[in-house]
C-alpha positions as CSV (number, residue, x, y, z in Angstrom):
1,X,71.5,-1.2,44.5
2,X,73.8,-2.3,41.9
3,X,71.1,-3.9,40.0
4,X,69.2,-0.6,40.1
5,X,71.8,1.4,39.1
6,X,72.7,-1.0,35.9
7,X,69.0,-1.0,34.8
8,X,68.6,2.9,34.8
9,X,72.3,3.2,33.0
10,X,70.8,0.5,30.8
11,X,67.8,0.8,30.0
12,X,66.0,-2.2,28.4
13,X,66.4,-2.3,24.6
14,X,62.8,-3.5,22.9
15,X,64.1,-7.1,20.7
16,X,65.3,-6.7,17.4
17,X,63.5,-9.4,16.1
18,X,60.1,-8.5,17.4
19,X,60.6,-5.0,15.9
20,X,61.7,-6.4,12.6
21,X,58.6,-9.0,12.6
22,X,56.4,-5.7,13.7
23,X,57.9,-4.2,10.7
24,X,57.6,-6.9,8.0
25,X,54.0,-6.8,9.4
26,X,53.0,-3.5,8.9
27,X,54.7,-3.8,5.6
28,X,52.8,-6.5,4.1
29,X,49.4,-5.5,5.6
30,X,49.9,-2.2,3.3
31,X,51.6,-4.3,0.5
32,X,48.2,-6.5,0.4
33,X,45.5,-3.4,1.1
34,X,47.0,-1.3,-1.9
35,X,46.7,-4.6,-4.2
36,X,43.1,-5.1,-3.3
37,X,42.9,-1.3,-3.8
38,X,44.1,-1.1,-7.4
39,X,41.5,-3.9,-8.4
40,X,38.8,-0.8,-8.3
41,X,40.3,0.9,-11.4
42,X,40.6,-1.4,-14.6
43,X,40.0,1.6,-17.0
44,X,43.0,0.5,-19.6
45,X,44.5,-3.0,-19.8
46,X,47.3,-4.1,-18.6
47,X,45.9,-2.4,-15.5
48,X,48.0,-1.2,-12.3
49,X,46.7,-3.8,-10.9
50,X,48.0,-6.5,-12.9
51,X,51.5,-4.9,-12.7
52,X,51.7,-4.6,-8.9
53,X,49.9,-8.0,-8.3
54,X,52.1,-9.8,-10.4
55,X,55.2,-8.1,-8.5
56,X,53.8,-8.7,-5.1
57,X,53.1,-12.3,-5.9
58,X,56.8,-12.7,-6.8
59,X,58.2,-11.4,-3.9
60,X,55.9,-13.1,-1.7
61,X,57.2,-15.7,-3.1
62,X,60.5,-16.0,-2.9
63,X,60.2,-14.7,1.0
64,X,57.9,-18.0,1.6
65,X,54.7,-18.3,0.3
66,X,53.4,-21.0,1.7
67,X,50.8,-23.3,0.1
68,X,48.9,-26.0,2.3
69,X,46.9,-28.7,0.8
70,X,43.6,-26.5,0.5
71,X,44.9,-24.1,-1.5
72,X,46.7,-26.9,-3.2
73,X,43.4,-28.2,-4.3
74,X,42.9,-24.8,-5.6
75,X,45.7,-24.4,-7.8
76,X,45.8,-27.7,-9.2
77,X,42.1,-27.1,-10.3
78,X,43.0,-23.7,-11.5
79,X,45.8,-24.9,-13.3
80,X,44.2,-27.8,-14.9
81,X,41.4,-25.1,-16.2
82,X,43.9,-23.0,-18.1
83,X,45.6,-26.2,-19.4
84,X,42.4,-26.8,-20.8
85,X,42.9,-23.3,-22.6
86,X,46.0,-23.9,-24.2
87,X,44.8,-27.0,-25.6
88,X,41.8,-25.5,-27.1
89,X,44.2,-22.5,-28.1
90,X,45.8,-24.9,-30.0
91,X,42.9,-26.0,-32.2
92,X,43.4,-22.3,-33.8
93,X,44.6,-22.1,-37.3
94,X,45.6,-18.6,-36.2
95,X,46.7,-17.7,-32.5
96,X,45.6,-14.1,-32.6
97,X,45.6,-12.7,-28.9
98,X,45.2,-16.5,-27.6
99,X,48.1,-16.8,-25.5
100,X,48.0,-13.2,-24.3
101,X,44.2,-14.4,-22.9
102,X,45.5,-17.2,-21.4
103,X,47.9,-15.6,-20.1
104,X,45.8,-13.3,-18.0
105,X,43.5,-16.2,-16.6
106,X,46.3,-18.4,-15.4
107,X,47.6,-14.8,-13.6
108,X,44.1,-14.3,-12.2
109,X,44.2,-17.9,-11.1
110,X,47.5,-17.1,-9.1
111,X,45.9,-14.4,-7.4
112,X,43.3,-16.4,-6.2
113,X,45.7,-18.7,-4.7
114,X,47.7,-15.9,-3.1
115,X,44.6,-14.9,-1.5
116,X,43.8,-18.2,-0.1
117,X,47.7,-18.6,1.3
118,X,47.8,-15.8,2.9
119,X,44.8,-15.2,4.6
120,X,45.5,-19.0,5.8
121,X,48.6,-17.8,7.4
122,X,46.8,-14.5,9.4
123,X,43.1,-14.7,9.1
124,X,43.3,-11.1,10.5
125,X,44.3,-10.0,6.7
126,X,40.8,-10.3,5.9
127,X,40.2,-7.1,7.8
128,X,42.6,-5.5,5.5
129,X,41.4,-7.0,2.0
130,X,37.7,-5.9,3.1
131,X,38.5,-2.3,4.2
132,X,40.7,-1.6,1.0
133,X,37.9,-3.4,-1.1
134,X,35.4,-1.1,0.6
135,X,37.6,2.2,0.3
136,X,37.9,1.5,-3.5
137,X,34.5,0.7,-4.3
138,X,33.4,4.3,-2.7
139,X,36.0,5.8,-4.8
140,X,35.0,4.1,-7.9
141,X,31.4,4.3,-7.0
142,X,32.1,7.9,-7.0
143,X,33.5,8.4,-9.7
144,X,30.2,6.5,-11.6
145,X,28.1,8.6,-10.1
146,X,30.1,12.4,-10.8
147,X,30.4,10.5,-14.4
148,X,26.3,10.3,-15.1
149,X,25.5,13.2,-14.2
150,X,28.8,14.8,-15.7
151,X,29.7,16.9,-12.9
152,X,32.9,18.2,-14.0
153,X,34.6,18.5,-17.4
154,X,36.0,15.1,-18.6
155,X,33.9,13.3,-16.1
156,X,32.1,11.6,-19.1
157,X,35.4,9.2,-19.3
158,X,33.5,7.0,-16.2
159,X,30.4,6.6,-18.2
160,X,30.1,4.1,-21.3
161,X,26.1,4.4,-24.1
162,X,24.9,6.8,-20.9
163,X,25.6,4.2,-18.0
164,X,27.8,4.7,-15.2
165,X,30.8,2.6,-15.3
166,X,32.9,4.2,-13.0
167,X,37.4,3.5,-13.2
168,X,36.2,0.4,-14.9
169,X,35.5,-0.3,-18.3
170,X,32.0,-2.2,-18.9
171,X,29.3,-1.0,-16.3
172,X,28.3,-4.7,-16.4
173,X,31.7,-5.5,-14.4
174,X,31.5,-2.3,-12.6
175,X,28.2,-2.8,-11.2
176,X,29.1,-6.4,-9.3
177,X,31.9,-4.8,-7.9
178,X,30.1,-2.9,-6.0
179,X,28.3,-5.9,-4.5
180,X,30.5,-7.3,-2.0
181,X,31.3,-4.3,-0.1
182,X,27.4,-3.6,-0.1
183,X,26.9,-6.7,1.4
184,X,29.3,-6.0,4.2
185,X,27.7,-2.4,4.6
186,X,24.1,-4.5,5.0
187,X,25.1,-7.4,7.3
188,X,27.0,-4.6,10.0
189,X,24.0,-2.8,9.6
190,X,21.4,-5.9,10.3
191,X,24.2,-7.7,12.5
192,X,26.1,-5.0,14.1
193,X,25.3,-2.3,17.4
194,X,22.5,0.3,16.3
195,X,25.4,3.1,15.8
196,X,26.5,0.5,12.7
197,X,23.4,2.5,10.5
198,X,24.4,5.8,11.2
199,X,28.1,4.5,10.1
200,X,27.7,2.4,7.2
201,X,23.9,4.2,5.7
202,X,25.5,6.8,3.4
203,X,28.4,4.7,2.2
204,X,25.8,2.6,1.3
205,X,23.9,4.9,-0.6
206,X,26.5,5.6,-2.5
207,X,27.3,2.1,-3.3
208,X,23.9,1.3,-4.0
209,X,23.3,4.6,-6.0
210,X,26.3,3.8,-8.0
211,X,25.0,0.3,-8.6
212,X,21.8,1.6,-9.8
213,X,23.4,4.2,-12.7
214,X,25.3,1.1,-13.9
215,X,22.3,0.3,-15.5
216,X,24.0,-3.2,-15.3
217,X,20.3,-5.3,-14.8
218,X,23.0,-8.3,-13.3
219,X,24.1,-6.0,-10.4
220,X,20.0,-5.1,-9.8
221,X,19.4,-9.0,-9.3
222,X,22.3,-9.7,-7.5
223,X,21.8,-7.3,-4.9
224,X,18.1,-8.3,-5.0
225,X,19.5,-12.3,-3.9
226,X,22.0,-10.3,-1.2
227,X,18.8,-8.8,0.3
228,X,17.0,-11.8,0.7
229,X,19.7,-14.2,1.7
230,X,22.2,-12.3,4.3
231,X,18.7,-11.9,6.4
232,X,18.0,-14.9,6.0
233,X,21.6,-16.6,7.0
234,X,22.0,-14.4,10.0
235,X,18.4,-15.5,11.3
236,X,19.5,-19.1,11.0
237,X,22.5,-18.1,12.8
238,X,21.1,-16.6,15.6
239,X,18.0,-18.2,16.8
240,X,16.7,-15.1,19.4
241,X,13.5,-13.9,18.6
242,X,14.9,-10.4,20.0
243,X,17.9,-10.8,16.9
244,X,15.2,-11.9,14.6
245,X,12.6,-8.5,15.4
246,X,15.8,-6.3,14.9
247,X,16.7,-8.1,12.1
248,X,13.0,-7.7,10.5
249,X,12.7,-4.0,11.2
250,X,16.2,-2.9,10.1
251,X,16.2,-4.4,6.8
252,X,12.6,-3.1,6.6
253,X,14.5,0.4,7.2
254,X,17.2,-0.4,4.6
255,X,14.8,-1.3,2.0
256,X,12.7,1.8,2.7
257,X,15.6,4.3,2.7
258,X,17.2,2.6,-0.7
259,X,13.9,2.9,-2.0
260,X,13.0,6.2,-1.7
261,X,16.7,7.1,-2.5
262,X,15.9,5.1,-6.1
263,X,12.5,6.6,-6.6
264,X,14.4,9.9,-5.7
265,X,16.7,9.5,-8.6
266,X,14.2,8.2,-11.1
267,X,12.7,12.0,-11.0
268,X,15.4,12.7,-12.9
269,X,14.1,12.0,-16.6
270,X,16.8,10.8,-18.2
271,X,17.7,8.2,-15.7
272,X,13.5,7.3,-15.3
273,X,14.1,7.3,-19.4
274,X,17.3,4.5,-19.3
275,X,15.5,3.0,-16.0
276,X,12.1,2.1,-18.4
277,X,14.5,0.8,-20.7
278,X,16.7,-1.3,-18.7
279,X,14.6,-2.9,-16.3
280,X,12.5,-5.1,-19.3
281,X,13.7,-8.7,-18.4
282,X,14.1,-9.6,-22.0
283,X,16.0,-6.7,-23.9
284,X,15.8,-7.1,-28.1
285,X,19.0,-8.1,-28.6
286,X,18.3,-11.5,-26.1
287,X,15.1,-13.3,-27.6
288,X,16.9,-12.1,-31.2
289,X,17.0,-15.1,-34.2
290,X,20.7,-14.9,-33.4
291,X,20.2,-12.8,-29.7
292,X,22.2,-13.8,-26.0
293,X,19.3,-17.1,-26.0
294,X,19.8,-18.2,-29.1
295,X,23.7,-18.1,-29.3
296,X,23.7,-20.2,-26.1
297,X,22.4,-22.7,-28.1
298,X,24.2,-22.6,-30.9
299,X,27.6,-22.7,-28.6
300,X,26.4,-25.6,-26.9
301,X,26.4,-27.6,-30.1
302,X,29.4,-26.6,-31.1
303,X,30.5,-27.4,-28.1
304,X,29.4,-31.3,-28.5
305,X,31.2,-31.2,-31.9
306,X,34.6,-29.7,-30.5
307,X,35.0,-31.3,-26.9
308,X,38.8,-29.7,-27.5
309,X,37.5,-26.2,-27.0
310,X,37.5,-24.0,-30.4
311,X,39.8,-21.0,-28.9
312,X,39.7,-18.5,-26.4
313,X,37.6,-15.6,-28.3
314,X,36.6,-17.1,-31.1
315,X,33.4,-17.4,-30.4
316,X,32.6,-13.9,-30.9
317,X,33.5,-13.6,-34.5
318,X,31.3,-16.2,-35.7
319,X,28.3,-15.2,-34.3
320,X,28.9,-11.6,-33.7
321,X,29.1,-11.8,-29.5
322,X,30.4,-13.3,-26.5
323,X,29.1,-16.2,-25.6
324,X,27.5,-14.5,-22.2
325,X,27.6,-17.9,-20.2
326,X,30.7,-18.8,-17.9
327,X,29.4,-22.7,-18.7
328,X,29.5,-22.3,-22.4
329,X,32.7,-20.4,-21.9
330,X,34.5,-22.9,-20.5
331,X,33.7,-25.4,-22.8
332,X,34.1,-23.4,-25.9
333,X,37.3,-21.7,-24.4
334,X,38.9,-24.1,-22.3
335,X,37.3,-27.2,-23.8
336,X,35.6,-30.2,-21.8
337,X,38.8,-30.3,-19.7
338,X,38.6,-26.9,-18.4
339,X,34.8,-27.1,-18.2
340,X,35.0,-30.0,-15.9
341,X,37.9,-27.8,-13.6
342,X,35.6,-25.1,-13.5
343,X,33.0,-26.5,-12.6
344,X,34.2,-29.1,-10.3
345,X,35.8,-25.7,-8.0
346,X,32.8,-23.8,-8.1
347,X,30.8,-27.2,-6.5
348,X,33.4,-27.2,-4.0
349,X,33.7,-23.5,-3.7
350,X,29.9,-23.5,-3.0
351,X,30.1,-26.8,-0.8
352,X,33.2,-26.0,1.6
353,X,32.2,-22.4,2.1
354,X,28.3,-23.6,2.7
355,X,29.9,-26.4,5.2
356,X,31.8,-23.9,7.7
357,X,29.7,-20.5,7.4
358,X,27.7,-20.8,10.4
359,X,30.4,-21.6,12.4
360,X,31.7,-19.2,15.6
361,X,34.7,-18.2,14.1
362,X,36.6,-14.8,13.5
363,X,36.4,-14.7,10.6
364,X,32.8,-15.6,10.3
365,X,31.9,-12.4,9.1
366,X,34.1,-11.8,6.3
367,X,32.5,-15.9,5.2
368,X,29.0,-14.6,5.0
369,X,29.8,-11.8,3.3
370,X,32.5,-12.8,0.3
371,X,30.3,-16.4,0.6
372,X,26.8,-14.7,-0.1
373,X,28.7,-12.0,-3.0
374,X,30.3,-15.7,-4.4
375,X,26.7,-17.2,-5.0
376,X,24.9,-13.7,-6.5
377,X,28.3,-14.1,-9.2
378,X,27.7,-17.8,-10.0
379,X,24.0,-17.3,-10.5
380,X,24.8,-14.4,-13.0
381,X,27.4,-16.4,-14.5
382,X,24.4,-17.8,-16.6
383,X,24.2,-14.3,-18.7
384,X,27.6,-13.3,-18.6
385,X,31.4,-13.8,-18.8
386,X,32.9,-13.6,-15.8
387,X,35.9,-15.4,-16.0
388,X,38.4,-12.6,-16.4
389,X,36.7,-10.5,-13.5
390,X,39.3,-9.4,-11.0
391,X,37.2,-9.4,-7.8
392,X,35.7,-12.6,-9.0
393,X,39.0,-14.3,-8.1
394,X,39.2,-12.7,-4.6
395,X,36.1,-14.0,-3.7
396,X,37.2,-17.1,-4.5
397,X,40.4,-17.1,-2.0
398,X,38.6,-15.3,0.3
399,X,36.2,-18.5,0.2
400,X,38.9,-21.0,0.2
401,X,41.1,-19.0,2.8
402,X,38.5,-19.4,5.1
403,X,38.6,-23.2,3.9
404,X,42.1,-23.4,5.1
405,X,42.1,-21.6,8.6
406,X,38.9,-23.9,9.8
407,X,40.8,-27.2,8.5
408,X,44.0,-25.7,10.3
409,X,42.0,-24.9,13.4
410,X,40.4,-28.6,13.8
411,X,43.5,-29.8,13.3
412,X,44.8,-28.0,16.3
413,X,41.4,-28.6,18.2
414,X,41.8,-32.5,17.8
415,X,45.3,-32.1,19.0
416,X,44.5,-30.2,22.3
417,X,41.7,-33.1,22.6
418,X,43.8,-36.3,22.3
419,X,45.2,-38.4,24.6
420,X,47.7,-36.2,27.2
């Protein structure tokens, strides 16, 4: 009776600790979505995004950041690309804005990183970085679309030469944005229950519409690849004939409703106008004497003549462009050293995500999806810079997160499976 009596006078207090853990983890969960949400709008540089990253990242820091051996690997390759920048930075006779470019990539190569730790340490911040990717990209995706068709006064500022380029500032980085959440709207679609199209057909509409004022031919082929290889994958993965009818029919249905929603737009004649224009494979300004082709070319030799690098950005002034190659770039940029960095983590980017894709996990999902979005961005790597692209580096420790969790979970499967 006593007993009773103490319990209802007091009442059991919930633990301190747990609350404070509870707390710490609602924090950071909303700490991490509004950094992944800030990567959507780059329309001046430094962006908010850089600011709040580079804070979070500190703090993070100092409250224990921890960094296994995976994304170990990934920093030490990182870090060993940028080296390869300062050393070609200092074959300049003049510095320019050298160190400030350098500067940047060795911060986006932190963020990768970060990415990696901490979706190690609770795969279920994947769900997070996705939705506040997702959320962003609608936004920004938005904002392209009330840009084009100048919907409101000032609404020009998210368009760039007639293309939409929503809170970004080159249509051409804008429009690969826009891939990875597409590519998570298509695979709940093909993979999830039927009620996933009615949820995920108009944000995808939008995303794809978006996509499709960017103008950005890149973002077209890349979404193209998405189309044919997330099928594809998920028919590998699941070997019922039942799956594999659904699958057929539903991206039959996607690829009918995106097309008519395309054709629909192209009746308006400015965009059928910049359409005709765009979608020529070869544009005048590639197969130039001194066009995109050509000046790969040209960089490669001079590339064999200064295995050093020449400087960030000074390829540009010499032949009147960017390079438009993430190859050349690193060699010409961050010399042979930072070349064979790169290039050595994109093999083992490709390799170690290829390795554990398929595998029943929780976190399979979020795999496919940033794994499928990584490929499309190495492919057009070929025609374009993309080593200062934001979302570029979340792919990358989405990839390599993933990395991290299934070497931490066979670790723990081999210990449950010894000798007891």
């Amino acid at each position: 009776m006593s007993a009773i009596a103490e319990s209802e006078l007091h009442p059991q207090r919930p633990d301190r600790a747990a609350v404070n853990r509870a707390l710490v983890r609602l924090m950071s969960t909303f700490a991490v979505g509004l950094g992944v949400f800030l990567s959507g709008f780059v329309i001046d540089e430094p962006a908010p995004y850089e600011l709040y990253m580079a804070g979070l990242i500190a703090v993070w820091a100092l409250f224990g950041l921890r960094i296994s051996r995976t994304a170990a690997v990934l920093l030490a390759l990182l870090a060993v690309f940028n080296f390869g920048g300062v050393i070609s930075a200092s074959q300049m006779p003049d510095l320019k804005t050298a160190p400030l470019y350098i500067a940047v990539s060795l911060f986006l190569a932190f963020t990768a990183v970060f990415f990696a730790a901490i979706i190690e340490a609770d795969h279920h911040r994947l769900s997070t970085i996705f939705r506040a990717y997702y959320l962003s990209a609608l936004l920004t995706s938005v904002c392209g679309i009330l840009g084009y068709f100048n919907a409101f006064p000032g609404a020009e500022m998210f368009t760039l030469y007639g293309r939409a380029k929503g809170a970004f500032q080159d249509p051409n980085v804008f429009g690969p944005f826009l891939i990875l959440p597409a590519t998570w709207s298509i695979y709940q679609i093909l993979a999830g229950r039927p009620r996933a199209l009615l949820t995920h057909l108009v944000p995808l509409l939008i995303l794809v519409l978006g996509l499709f004022l960017s103008f950005s031919r890149a973002a077209w082929g890349m979404l193209a690849v998405v189309m044919i290889l997330l099928p594809l994958i998920l028919a590998i993965q699941n070997r019922s004939n039942k799956f594999r009818l659904k699958l057929i029919i539903l991206a039959m249905l996607a690829l009918v409703i995106i097309g008519l929603a395309i054709i629909a737009a192209l009746q308006i004649p400015r965009v059928a106008e910049l359409f005709s224009e765009r979608a020529q494979l070869v544009q005048s300004y590639d197969a130039d004497r001194i066009g995109r082709f050509a000046r790969h070319w040209y960089g490669l030799v001079l590339a064999t003549q200064h295995p050093l690098g020449i400087g960030p950005l000074e390829f540009g002034p010499i032949y009147g462009e960017d390079t438009h190659n993430i190859w050349l770039k690193a060699l010409l940029d961050y010399g042979w050293l930072g070349f064979a960095a790169f290039l050595t983590m994109t093999m083992l980017t490709i390799g170690l995500g290829f390795r554990i894709m398929l595998r029943d996990r929780p976190w399979r999902p979020y795999l496919i999806c940033a794994y499928v979005t990584y490929l499309t961005h190495v492919m057009v790597g070929n025609v374009i810079d993309t080593d200062h692209w934001r979302h570029f580096y979340l792919l990358i420790g989405i990839i390599w997160g993933c990395v991290a969790l299934e070497a931490g979970t066979r670790i723990r499967e081999s210990r449950s499976s010894g000798p007891q």
